[in-house]
Backbone as CSV, one residue per row, in Angstrom:
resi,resn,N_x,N_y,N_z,CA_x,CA_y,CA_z,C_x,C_y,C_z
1,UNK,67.273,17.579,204.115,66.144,16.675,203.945,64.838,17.456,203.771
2,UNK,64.557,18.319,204.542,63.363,19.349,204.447,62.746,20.099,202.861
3,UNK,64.790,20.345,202.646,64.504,21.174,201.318,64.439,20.315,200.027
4,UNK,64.280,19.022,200.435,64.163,17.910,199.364,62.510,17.512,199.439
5,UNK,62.261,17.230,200.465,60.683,17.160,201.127,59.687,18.602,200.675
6,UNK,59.989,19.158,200.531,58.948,20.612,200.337,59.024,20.758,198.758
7,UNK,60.393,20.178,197.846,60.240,20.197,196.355,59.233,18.874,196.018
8,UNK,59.643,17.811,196.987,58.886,16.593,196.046,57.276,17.173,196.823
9,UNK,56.782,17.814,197.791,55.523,18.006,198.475,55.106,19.520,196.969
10,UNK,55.895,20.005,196.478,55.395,20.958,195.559,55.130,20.318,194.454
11,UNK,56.252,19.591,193.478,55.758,18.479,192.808,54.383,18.075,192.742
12,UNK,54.089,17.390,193.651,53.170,16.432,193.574,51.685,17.102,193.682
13,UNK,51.745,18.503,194.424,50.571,19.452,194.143,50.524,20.068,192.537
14,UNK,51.344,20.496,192.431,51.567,20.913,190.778,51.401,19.739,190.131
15,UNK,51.297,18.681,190.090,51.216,17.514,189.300,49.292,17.267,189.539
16,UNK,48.914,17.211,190.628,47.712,17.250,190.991,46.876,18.074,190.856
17,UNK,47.315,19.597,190.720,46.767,20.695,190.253,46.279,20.782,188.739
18,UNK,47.230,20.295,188.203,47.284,20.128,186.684,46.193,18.653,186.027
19,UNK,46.484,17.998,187.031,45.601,16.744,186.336,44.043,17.005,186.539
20,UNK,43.614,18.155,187.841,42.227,18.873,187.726,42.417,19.544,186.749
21,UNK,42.885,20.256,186.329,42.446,21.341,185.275,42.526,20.478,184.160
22,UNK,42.999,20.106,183.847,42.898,18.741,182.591,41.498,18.160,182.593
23,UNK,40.959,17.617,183.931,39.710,16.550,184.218,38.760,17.563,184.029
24,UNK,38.895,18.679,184.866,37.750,19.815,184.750,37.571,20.672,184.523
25,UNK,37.640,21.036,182.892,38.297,22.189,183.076,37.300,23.718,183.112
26,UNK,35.995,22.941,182.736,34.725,23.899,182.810,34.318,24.319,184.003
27,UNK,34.765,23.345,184.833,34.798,23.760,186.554,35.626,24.587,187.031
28,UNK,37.050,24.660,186.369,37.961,25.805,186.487,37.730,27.053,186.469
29,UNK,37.191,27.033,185.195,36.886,28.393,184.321,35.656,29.063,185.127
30,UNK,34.481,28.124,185.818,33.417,28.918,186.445,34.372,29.219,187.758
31,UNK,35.029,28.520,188.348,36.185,29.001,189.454,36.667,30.274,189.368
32,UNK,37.211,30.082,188.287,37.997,31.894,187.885,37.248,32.696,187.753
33,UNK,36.190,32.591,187.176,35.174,33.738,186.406,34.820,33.923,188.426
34,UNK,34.276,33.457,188.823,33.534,33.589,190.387,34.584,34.259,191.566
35,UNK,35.949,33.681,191.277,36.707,34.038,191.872,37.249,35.682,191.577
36,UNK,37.088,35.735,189.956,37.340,37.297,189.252,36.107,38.494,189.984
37,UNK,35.087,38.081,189.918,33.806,38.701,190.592,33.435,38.996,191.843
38,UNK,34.288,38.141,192.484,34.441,38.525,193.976,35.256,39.362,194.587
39,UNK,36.819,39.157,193.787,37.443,39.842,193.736,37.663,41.823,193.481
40,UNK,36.608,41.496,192.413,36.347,43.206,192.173,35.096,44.056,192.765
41,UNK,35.015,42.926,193.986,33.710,43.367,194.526,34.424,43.739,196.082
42,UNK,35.149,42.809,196.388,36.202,43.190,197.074,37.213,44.639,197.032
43,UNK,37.799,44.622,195.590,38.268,45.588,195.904,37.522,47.380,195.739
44,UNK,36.307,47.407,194.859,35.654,48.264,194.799,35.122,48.247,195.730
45,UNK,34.305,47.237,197.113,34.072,48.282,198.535,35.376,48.728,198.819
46,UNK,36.588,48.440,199.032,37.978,49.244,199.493,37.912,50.148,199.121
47,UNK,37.759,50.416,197.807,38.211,51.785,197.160,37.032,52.722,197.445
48,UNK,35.692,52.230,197.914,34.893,52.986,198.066,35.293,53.647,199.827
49,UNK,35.116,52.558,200.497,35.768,53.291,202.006,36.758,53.876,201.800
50,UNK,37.736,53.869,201.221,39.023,54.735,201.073,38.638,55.659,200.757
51,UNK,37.951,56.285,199.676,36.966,57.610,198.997,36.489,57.800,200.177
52,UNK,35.876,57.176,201.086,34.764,57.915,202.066,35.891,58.526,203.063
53,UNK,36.614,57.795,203.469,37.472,58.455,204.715,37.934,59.057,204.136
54,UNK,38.500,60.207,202.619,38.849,61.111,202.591,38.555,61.771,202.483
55,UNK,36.733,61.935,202.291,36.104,62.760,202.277,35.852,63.710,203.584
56,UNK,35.808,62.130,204.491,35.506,62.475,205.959,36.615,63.184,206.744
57,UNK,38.115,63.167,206.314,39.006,64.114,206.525,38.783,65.315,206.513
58,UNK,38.129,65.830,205.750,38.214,67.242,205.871,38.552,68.202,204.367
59,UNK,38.506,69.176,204.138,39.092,69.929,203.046,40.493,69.428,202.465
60,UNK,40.776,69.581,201.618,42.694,69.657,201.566,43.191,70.484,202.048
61,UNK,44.099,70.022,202.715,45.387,71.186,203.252,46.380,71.402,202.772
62,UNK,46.709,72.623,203.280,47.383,73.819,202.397,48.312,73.365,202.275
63,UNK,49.259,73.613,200.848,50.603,72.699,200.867,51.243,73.714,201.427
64,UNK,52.432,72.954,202.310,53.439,73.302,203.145,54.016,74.777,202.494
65,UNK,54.318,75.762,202.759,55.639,76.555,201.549,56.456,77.040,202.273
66,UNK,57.987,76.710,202.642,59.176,77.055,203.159,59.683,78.370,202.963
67,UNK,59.980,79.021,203.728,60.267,80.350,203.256,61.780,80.707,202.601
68,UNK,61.901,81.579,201.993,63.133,81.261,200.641,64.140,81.940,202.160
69,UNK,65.216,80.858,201.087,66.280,80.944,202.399,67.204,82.867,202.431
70,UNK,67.285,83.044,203.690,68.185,83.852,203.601,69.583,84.323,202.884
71,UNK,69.817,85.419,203.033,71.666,85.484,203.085,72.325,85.013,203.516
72,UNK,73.476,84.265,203.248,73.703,83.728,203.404,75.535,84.378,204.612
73,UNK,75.638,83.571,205.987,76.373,84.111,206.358,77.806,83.602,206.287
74,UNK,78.733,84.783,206.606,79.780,83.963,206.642,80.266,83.011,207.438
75,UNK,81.102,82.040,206.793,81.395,81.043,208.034,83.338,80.980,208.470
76,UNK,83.678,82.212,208.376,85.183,82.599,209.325,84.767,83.428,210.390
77,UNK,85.971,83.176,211.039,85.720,83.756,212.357,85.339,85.155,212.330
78,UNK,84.230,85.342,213.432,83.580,86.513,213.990,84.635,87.999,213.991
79,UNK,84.180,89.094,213.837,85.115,90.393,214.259,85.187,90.282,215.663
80,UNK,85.982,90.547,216.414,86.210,90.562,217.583,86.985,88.874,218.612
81,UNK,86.999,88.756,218.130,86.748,87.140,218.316,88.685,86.818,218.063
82,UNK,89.689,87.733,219.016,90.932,87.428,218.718,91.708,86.737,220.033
């Protein structure tokens, strides 16, 4: 019953959604445009604090470098080892 109730409750928003943008649609469009502008105002302070705290980290650090592996030993039994 729920999953019958939440399609006809989507329905009827999508049906209602659509009959605004139909009625208004110049009201939409200043919607989006306002909503687009906020948005990149939004995410350009992020990206600006993100820039700042890595600045505020510190230098870059040194990449890791593993030292090249040894010789390799054998793996049978030891001399002595009877």
């Amino acid at each position: 019953m729920g999953k019958w109730l939440s399609i006809l409750i989507g329905l009827v928003l999508v049906a209602l959604g659509l009959s605004g943008v139909v009625a208004w649609p110049l009201e939409v469009l200043a919607f989006l445009k306002a909503a687009i502008a906020i948005m990149a105002i939004i995410v350009g302070l992020g990206i600006f604090v993100f820039g700042l705290s890595e600045l505020r980290s510190g230098a870059e650090e040194p990449p890791i470098v593993e030292p090249p592996p040894g010789p390799e030993q054998p793996s049978g039994p030891t001399e002595g080892s009877q």
